[in-house]
TORLUMLUM-83225 format. One record per atom (N, C-alpha, C, O): x, y, z; atom name. Coordinates in pm, 1 decimal. Example, Ala and Ser with C-alpha at 12.3 -4.5 7.8 and 13.67 -1.06 7.14 Angstrom:
2
[pt [1319.0, -569.0, 780.0], "N"] [pt [1230.0, -450.0, 780.0], "CA"] [pt [1320.0, -330.0, 780.0], "C"] [pt [1423.6, -331.9, 846.5], "O"] [pt [1285.0, -225.0, 708.0], "N"] [pt [1367.0, -106.0, 714.0], "CA"] [pt [1290.0, 3.0, 787.0], "C"] [pt [1340.9, 113.8, 803.9], "O"] 
# end
This chain:
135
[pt [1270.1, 11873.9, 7849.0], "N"] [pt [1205.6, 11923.4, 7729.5], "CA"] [pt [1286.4, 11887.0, 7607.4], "C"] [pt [1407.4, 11864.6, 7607.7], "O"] [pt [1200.8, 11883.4, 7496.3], "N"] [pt [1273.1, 11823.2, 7372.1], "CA"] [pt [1358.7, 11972.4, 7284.5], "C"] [pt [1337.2, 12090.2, 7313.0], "O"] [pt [1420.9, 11940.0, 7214.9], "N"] [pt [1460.9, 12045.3, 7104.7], "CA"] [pt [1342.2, 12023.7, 6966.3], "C"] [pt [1341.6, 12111.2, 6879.7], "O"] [pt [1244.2, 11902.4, 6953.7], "N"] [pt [1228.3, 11889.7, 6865.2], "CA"] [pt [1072.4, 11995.4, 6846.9], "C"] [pt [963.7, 11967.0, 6897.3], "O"] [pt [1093.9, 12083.2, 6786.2], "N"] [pt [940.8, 12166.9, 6746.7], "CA"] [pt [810.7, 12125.5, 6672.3], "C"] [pt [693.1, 12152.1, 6697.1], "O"] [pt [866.2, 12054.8, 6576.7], "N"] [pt [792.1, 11949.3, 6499.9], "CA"] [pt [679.7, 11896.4, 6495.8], "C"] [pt [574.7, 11895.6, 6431.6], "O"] [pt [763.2, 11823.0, 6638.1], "N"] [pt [686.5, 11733.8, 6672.8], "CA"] [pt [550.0, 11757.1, 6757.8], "C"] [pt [537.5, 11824.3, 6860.2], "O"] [pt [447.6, 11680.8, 6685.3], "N"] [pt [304.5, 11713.0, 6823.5], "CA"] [pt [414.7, 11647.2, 6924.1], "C"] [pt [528.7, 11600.8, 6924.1], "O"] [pt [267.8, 11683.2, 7038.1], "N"] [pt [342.8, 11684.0, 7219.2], "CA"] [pt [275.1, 11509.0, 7186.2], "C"] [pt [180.8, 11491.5, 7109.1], "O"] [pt [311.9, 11448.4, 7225.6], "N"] [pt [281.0, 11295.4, 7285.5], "CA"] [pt [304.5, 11247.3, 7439.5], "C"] [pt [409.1, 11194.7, 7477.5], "O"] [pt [201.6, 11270.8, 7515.0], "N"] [pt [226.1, 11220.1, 7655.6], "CA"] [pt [215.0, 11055.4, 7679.9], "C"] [pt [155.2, 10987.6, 7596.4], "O"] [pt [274.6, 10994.5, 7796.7], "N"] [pt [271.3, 10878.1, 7769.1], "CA"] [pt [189.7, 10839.8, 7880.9], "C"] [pt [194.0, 10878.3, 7997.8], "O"] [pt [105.6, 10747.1, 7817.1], "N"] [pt [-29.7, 10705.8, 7918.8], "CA"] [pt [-26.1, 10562.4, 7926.5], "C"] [pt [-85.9, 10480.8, 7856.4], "O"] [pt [90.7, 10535.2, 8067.9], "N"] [pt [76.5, 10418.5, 8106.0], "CA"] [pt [-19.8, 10325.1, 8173.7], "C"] [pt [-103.5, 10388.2, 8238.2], "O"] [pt [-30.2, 10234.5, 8177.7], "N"] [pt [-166.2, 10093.8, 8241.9], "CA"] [pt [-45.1, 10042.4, 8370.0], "C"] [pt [-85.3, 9948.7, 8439.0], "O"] [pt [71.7, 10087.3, 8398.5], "N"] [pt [114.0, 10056.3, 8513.0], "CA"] [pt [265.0, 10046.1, 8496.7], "C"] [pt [326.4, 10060.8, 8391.0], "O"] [pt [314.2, 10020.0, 8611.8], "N"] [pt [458.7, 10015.0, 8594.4], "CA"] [pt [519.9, 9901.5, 8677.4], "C"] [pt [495.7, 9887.5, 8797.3], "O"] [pt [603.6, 9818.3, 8604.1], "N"] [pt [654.1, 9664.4, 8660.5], "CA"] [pt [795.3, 9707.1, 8746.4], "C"] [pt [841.4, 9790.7, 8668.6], "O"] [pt [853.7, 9702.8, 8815.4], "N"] [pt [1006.6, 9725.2, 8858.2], "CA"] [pt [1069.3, 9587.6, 8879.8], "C"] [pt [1019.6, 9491.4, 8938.3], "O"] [pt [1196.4, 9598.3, 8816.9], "N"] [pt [1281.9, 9456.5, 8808.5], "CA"] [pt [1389.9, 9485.5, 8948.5], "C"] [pt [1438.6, 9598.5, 8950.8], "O"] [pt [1419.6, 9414.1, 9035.2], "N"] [pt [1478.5, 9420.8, 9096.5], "CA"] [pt [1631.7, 9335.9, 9097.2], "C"] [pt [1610.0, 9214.8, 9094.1], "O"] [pt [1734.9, 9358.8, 9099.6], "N"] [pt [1856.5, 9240.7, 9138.2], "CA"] [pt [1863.5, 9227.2, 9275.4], "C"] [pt [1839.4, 9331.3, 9336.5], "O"] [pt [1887.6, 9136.0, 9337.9], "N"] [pt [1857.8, 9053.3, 9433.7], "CA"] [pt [2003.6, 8959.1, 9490.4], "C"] [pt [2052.8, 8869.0, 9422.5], "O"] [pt [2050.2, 8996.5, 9609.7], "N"] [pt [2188.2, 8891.0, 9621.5], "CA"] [pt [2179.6, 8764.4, 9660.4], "C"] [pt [2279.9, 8702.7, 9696.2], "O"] [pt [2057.2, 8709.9, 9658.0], "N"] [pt [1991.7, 8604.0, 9715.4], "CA"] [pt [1873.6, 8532.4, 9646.8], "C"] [pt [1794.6, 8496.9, 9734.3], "O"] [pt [1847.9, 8511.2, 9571.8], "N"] [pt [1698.6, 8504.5, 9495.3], "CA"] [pt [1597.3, 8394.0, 9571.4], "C"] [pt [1476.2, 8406.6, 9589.6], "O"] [pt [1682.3, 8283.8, 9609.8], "N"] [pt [1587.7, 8212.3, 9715.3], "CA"] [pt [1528.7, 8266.6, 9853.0], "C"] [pt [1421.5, 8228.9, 9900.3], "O"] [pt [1603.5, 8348.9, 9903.4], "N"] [pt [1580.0, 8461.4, 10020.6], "CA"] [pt [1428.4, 8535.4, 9949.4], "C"] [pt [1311.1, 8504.8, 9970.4], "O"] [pt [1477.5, 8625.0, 9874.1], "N"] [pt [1378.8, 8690.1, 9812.5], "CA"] [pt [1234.4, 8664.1, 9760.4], "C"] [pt [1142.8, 8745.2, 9746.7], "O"] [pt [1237.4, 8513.0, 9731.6], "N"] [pt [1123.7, 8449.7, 9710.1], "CA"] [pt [1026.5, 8382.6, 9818.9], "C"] [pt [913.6, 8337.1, 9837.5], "O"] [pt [1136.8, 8406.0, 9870.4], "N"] [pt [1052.1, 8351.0, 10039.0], "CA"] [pt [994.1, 8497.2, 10112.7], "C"] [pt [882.1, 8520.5, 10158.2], "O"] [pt [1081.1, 8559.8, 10107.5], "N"] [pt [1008.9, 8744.3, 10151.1], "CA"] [pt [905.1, 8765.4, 10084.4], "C"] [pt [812.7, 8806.4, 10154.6], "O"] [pt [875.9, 8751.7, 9950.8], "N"] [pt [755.6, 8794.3, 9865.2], "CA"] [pt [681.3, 8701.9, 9864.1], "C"] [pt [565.5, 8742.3, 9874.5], "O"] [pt [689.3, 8576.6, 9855.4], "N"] [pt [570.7, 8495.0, 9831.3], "CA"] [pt [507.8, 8451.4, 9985.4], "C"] [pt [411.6, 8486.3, 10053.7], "O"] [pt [606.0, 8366.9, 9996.2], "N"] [pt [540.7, 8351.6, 10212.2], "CA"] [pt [543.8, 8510.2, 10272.2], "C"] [pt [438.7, 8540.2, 10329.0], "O"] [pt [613.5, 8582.0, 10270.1], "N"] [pt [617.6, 8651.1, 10387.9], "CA"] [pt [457.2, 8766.2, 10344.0], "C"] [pt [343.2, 8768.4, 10390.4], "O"] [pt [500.4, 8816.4, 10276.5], "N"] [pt [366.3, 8885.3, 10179.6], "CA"] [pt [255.4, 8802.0, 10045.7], "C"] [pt [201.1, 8869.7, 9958.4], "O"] [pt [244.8, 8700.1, 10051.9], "N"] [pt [160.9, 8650.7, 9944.1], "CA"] [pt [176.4, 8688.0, 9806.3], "C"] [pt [80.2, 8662.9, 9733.7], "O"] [pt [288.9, 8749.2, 9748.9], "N"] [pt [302.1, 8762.3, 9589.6], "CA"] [pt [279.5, 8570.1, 9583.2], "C"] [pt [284.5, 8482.3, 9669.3], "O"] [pt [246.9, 8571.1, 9394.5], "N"] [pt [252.1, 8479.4, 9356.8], "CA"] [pt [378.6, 8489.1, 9269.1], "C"] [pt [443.2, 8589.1, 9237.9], "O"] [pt [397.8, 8354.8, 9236.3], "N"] [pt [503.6, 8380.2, 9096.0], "CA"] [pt [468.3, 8368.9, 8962.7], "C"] [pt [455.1, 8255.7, 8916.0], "O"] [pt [451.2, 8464.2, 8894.6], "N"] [pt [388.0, 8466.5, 8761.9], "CA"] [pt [458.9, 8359.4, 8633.3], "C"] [pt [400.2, 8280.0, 8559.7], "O"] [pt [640.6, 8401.8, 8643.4], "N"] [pt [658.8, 8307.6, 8562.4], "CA"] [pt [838.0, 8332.2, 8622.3], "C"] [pt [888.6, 8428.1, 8680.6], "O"] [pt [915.5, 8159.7, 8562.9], "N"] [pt [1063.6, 8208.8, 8626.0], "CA"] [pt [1126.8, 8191.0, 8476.8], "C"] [pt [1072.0, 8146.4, 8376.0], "O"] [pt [1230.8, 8229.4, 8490.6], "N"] [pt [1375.1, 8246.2, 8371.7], "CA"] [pt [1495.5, 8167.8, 8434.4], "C"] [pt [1530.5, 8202.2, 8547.3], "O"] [pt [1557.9, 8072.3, 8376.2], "N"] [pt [1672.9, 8008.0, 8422.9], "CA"] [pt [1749.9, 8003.1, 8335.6], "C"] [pt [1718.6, 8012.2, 8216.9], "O"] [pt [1891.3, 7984.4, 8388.9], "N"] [pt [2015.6, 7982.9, 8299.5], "CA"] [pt [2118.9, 7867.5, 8373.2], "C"] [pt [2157.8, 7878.9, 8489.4], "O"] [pt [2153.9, 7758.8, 8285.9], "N"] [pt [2208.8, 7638.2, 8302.5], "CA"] [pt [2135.7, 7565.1, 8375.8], "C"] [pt [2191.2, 7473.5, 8436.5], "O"] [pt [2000.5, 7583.8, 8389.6], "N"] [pt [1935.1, 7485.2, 8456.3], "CA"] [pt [1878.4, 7549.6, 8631.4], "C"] [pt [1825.2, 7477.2, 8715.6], "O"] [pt [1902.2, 7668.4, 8645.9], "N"] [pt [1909.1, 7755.4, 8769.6], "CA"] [pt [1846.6, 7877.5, 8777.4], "C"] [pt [1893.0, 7978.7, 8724.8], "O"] [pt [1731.4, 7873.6, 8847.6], "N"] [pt [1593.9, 8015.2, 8795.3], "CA"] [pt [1689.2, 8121.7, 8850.4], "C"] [pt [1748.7, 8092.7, 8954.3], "O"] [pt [1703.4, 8198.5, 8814.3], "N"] [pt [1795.0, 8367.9, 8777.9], "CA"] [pt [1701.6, 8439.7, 8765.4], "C"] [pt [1735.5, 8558.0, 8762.7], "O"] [pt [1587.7, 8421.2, 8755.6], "N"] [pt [1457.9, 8587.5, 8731.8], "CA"] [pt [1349.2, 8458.4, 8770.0], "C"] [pt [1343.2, 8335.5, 8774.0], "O"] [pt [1266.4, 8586.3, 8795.4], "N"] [pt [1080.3, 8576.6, 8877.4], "CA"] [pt [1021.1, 8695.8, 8811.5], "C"] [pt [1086.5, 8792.5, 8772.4], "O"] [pt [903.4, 8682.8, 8803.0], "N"] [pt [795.2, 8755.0, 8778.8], "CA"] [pt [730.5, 8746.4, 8866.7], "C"] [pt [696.5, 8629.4, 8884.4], "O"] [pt [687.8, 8820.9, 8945.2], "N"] [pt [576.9, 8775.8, 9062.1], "CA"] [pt [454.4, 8874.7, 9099.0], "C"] [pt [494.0, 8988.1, 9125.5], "O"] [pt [323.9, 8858.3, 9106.3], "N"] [pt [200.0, 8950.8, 9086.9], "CA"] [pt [148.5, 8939.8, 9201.2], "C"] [pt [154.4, 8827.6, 9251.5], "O"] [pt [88.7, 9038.5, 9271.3], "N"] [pt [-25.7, 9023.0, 9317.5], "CA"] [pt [-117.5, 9131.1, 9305.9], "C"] [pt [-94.5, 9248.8, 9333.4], "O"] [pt [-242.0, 9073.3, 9255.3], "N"] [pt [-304.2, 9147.1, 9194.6], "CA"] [pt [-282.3, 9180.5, 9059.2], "C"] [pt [-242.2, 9099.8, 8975.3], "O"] [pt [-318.6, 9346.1, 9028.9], "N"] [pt [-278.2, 9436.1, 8907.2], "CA"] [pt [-150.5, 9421.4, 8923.6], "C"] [pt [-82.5, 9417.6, 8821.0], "O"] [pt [-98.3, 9411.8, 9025.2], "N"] [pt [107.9, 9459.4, 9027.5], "CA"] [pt [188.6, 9356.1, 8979.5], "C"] [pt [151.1, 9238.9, 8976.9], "O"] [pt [316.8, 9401.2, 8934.8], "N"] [pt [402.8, 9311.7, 8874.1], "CA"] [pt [530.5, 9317.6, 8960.5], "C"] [pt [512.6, 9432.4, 9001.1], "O"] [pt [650.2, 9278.4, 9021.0], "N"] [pt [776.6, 9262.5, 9055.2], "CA"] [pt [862.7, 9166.8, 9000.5], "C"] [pt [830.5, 9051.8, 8970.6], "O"] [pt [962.0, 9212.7, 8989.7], "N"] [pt [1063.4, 9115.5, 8888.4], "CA"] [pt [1153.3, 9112.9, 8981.7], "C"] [pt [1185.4, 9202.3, 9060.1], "O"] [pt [1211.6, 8956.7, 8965.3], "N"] [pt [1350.0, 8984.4, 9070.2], "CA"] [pt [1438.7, 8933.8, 9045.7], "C"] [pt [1439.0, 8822.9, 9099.2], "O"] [pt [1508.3, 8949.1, 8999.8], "N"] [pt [1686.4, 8874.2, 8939.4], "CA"] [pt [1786.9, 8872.9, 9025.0], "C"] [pt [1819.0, 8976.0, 9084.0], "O"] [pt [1858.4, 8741.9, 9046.1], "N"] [pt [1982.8, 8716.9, 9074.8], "CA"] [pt [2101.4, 8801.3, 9029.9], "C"] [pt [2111.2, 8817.2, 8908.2], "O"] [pt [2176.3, 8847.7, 9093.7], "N"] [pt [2279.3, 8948.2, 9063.8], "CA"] [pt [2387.6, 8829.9, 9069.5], "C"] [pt [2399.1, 8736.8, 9149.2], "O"] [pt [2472.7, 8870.9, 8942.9], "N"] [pt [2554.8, 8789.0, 8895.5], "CA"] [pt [2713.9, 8861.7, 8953.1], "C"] [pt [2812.2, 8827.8, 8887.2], "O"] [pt [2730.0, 8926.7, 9033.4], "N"] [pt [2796.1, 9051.5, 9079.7], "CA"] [pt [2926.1, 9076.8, 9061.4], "C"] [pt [3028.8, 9092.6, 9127.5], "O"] [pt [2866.2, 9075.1, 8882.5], "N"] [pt [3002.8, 9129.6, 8779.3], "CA"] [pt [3023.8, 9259.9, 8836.3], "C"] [pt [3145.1, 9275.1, 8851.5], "O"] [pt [2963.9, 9353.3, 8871.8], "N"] [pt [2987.6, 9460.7, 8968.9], "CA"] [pt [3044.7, 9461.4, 9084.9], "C"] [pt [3106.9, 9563.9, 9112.6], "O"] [pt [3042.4, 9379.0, 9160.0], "N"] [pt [3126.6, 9354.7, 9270.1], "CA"] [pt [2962.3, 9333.2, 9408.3], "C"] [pt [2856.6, 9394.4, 9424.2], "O"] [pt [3036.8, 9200.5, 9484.4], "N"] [pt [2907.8, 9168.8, 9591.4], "CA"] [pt [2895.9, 9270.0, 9690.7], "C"] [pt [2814.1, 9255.0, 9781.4], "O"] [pt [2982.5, 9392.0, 9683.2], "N"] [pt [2904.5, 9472.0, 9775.1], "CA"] [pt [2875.3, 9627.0, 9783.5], "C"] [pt [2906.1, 9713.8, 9865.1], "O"] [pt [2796.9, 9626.0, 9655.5], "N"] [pt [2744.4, 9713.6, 9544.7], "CA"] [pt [2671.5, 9756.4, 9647.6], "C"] [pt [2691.8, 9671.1, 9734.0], "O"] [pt [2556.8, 9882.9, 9716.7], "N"] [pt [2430.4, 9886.5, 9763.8], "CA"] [pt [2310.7, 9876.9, 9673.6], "C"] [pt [2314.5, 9936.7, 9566.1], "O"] [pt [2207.1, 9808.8, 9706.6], "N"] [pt [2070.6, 9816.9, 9608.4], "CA"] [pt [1986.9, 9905.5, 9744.7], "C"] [pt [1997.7, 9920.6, 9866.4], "O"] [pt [1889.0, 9953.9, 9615.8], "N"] [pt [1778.1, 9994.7, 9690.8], "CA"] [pt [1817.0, 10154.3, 9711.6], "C"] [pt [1718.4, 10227.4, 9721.1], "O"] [pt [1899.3, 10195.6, 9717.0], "N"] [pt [1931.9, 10354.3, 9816.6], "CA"] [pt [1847.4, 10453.0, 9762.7], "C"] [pt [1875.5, 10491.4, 9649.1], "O"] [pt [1754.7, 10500.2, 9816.5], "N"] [pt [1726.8, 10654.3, 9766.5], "CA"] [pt [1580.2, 10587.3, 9698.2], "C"] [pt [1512.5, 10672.8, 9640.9], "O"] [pt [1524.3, 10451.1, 9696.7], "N"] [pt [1434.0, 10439.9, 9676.1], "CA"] [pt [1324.9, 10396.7, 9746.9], "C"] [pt [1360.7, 10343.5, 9851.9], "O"] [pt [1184.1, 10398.7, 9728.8], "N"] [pt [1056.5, 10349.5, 9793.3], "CA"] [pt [964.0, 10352.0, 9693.3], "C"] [pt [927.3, 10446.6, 9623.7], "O"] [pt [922.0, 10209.2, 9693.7], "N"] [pt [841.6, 10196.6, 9615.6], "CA"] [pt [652.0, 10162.9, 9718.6], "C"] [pt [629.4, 10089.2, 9814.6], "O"] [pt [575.3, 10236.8, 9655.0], "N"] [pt [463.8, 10241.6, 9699.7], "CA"] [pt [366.0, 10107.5, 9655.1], "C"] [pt [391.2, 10067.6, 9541.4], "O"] [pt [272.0, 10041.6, 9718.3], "N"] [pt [185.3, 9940.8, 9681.3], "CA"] [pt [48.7, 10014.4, 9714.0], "C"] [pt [44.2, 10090.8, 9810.5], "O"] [pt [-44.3, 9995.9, 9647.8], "N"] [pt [-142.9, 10043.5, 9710.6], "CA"] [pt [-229.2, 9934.5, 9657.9], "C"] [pt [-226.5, 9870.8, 9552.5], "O"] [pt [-333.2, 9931.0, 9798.2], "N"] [pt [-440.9, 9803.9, 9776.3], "CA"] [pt [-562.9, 9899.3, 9866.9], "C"] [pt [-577.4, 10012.4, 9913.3], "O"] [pt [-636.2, 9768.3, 9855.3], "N"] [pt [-777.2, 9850.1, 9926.0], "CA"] [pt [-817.2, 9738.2, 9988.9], "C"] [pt [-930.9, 9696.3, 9967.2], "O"] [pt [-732.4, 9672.2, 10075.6], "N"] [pt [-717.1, 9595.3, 10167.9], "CA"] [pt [-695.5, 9630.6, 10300.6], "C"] [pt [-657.4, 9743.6, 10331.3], "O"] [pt [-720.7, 9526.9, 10396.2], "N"] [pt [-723.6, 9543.1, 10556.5], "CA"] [pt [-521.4, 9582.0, 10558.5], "C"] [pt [-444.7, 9491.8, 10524.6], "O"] [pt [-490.0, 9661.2, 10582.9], "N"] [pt [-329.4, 9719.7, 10606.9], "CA"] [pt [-303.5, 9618.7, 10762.3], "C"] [pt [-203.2, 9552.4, 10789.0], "O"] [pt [-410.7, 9632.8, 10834.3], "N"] [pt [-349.7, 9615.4, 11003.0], "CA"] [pt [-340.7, 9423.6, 10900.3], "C"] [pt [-231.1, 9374.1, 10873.9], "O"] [pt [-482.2, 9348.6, 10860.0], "N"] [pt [-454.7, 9214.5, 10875.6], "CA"] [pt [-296.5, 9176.1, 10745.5], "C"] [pt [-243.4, 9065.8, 10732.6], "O"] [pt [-272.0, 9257.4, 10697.8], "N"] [pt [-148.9, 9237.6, 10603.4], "CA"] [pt [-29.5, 9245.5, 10674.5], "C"] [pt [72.1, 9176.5, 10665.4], "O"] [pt [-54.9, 9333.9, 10742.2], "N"] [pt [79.8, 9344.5, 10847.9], "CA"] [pt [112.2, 9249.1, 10898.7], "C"] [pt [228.7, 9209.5, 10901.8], "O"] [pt [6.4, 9186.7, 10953.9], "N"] [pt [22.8, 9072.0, 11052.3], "CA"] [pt [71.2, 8968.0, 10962.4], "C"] [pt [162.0, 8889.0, 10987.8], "O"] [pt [-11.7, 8976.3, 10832.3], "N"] [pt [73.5, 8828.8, 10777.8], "CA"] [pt [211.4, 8844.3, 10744.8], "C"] [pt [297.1, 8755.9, 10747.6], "O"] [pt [229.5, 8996.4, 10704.7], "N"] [pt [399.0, 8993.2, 10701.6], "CA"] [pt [480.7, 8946.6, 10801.0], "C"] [pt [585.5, 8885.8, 10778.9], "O"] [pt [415.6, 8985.0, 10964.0], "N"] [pt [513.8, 8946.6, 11087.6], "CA"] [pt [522.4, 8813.2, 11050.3], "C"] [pt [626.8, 8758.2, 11015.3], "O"] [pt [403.9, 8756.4, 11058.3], "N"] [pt [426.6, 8606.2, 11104.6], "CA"] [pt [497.3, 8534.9, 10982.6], "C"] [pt [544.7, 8425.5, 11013.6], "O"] [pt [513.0, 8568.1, 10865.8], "N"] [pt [586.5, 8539.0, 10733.9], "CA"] [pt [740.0, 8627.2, 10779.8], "C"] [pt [801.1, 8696.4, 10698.4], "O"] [pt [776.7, 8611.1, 10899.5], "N"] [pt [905.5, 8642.4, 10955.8], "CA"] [pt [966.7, 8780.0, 10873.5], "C"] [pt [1086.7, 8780.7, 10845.9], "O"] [pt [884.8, 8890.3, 10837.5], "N"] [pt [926.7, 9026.7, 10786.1], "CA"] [pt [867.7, 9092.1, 10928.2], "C"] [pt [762.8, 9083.5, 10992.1], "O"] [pt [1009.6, 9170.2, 10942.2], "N"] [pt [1016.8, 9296.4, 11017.5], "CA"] [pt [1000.0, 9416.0, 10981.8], "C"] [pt [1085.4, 9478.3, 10918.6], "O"] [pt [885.0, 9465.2, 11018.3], "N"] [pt [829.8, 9577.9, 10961.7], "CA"] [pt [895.1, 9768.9, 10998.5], "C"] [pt [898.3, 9831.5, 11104.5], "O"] [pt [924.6, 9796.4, 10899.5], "N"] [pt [981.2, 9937.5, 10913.4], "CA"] [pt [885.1, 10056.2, 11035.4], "C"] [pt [923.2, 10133.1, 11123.5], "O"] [pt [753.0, 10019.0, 10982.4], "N"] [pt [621.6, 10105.0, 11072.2], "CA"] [pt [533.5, 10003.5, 11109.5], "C"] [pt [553.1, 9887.6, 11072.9], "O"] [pt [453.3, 10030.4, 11167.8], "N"] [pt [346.6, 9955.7, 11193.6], "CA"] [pt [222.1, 10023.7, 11119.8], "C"] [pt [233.9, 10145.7, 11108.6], "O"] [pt [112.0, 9971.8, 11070.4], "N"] [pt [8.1, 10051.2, 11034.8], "CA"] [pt [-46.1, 10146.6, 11104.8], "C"] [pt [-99.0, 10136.3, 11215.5], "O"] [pt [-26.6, 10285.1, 11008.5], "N"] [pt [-0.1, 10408.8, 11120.1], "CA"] [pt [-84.0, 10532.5, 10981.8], "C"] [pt [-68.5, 10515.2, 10861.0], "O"] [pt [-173.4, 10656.1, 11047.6], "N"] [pt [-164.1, 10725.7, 10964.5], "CA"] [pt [-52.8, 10813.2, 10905.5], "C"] [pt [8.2, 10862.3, 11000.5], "O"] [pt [5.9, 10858.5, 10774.4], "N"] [pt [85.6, 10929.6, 10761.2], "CA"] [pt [61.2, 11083.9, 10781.8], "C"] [pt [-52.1, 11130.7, 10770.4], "O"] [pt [135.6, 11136.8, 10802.7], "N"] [pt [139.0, 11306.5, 10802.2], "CA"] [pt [63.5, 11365.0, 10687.5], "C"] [pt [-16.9, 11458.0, 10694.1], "O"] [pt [97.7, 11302.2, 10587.9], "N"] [pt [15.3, 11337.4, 10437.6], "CA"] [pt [-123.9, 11279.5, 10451.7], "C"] [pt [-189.4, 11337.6, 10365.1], "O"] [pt [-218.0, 11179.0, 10528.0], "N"] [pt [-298.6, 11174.5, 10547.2], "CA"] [pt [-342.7, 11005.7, 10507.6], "C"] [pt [-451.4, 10956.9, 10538.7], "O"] [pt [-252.4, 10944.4, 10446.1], "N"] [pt [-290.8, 10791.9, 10408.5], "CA"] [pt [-228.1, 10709.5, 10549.6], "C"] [pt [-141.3, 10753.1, 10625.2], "O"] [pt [-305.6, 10568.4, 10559.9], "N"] [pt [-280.3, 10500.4, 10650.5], "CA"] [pt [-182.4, 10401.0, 10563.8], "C"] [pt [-180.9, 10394.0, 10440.9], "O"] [pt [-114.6, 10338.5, 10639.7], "N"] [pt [-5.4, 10299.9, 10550.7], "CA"] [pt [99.6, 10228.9, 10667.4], "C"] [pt [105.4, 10277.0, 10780.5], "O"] [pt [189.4, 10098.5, 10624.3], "N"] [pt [279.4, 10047.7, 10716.5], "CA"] [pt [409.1, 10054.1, 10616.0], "C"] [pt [418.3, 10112.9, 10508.3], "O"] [pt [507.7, 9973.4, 10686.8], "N"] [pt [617.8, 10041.0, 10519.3], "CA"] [pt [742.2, 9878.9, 10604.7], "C"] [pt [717.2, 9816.2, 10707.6], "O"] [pt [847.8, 9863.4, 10523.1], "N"] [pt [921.0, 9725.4, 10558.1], "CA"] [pt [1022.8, 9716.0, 10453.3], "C"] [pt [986.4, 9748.1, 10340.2], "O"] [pt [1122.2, 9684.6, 10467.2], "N"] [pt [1262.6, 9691.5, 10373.2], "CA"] [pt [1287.9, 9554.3, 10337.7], "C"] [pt [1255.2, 9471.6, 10422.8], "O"] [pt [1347.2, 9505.1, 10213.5], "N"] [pt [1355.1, 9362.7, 10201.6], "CA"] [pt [1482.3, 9330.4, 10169.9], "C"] [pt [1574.5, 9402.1, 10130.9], "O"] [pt [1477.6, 9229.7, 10188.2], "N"] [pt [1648.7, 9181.8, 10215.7], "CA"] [pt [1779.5, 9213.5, 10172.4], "C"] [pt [1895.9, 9190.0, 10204.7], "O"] [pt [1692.6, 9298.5, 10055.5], "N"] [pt [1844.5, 9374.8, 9966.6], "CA"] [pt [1822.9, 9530.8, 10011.5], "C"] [pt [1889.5, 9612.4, 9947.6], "O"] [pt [1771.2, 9561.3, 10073.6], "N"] [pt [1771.2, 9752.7, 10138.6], "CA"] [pt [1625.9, 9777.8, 9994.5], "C"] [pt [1624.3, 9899.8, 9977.6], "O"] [pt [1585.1, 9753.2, 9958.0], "N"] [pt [1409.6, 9798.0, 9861.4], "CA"] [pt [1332.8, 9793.1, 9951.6], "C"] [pt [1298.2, 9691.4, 10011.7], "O"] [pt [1272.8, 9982.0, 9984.1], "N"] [pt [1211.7, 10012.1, 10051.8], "CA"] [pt [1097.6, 10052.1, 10059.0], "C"] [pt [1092.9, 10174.5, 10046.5], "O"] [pt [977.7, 9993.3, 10077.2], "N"] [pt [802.4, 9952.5, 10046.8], "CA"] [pt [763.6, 10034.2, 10150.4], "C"] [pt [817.1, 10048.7, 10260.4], "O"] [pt [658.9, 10089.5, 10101.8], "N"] [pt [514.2, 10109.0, 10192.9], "CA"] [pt [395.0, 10074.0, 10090.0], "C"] [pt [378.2, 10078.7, 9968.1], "O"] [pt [317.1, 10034.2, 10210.3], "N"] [pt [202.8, 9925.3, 10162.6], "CA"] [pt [43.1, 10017.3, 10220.4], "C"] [pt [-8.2, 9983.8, 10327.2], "O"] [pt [-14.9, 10123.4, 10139.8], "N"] [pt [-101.7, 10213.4, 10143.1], "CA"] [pt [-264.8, 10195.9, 10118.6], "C"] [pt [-277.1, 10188.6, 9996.3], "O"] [pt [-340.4, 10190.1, 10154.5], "N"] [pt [-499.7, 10244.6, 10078.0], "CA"] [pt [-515.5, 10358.2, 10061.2], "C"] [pt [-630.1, 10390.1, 10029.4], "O"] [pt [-449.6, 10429.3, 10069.4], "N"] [pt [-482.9, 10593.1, 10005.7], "CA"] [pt [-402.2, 10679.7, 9986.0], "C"] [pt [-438.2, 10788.7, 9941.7], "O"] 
# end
């Protein structure tokens, strides 16, 4: 909550949300998202001549994925404590399958959840942890 009284309330009414990811591998990563799951690549960013960021869509969705330059040190953890949700209104079982055969090992198999959505779920090469939902 704000201190400010003032002010009208302004809620913020987003059209979606993009997540940028760092990545210890970016050629790895582009092969997980584009072959293994069908993202496309929307657009890349390079520095000295060497793509360092992706944009990549499928569909409405956006993912960003950057090369970690690992001024932090290479063995930082990514991903911990997160899951990010996809939701489509697509066949889940025939997506799955293209993930196997696009050499991703899947966390679940397409399964109903306890909460009631059918849903499979799969971790990607840096520990970023997906489930892939219709409901």
């Amino acid at each position: 909550m704000s201190n400010v009284d003032a002010a009208p309330e302004v809620k913020l009414e987003a059209k979606g949300i993009n997540p940028s990811f760092t990545v210890n591998d970016l050629q790895k990563s582009l092969a997980f998202y584009v072959d293994g799951l069908g993202f496309e690549i929307e657009r890349q960013g390079e520095r000295d001549g060497k793509v360092v960021f992706a944009m990549l869509k499928a569909g409405n969705a956006r993912l960003g994925i950057g090369q970690d330059d690992f001024a932090k040190g290479r063995d930082r953890s990514k991903g911990v404590g997160i899951r990010s949700w996809i939701y489509t209104e697509q066949d889940l079982n025939a997506l799955a399958e293209r993930a196997k055969r696009g050499g991703i090992k899947l966390d679940y198999e397409p399964q109903k959840l306890p909460h009631g959505a059918f849903a499979f779920g799969f971790t990607d090469p840096d520990g970023f942890m997906f489930t892939v939902t219709n409901g």
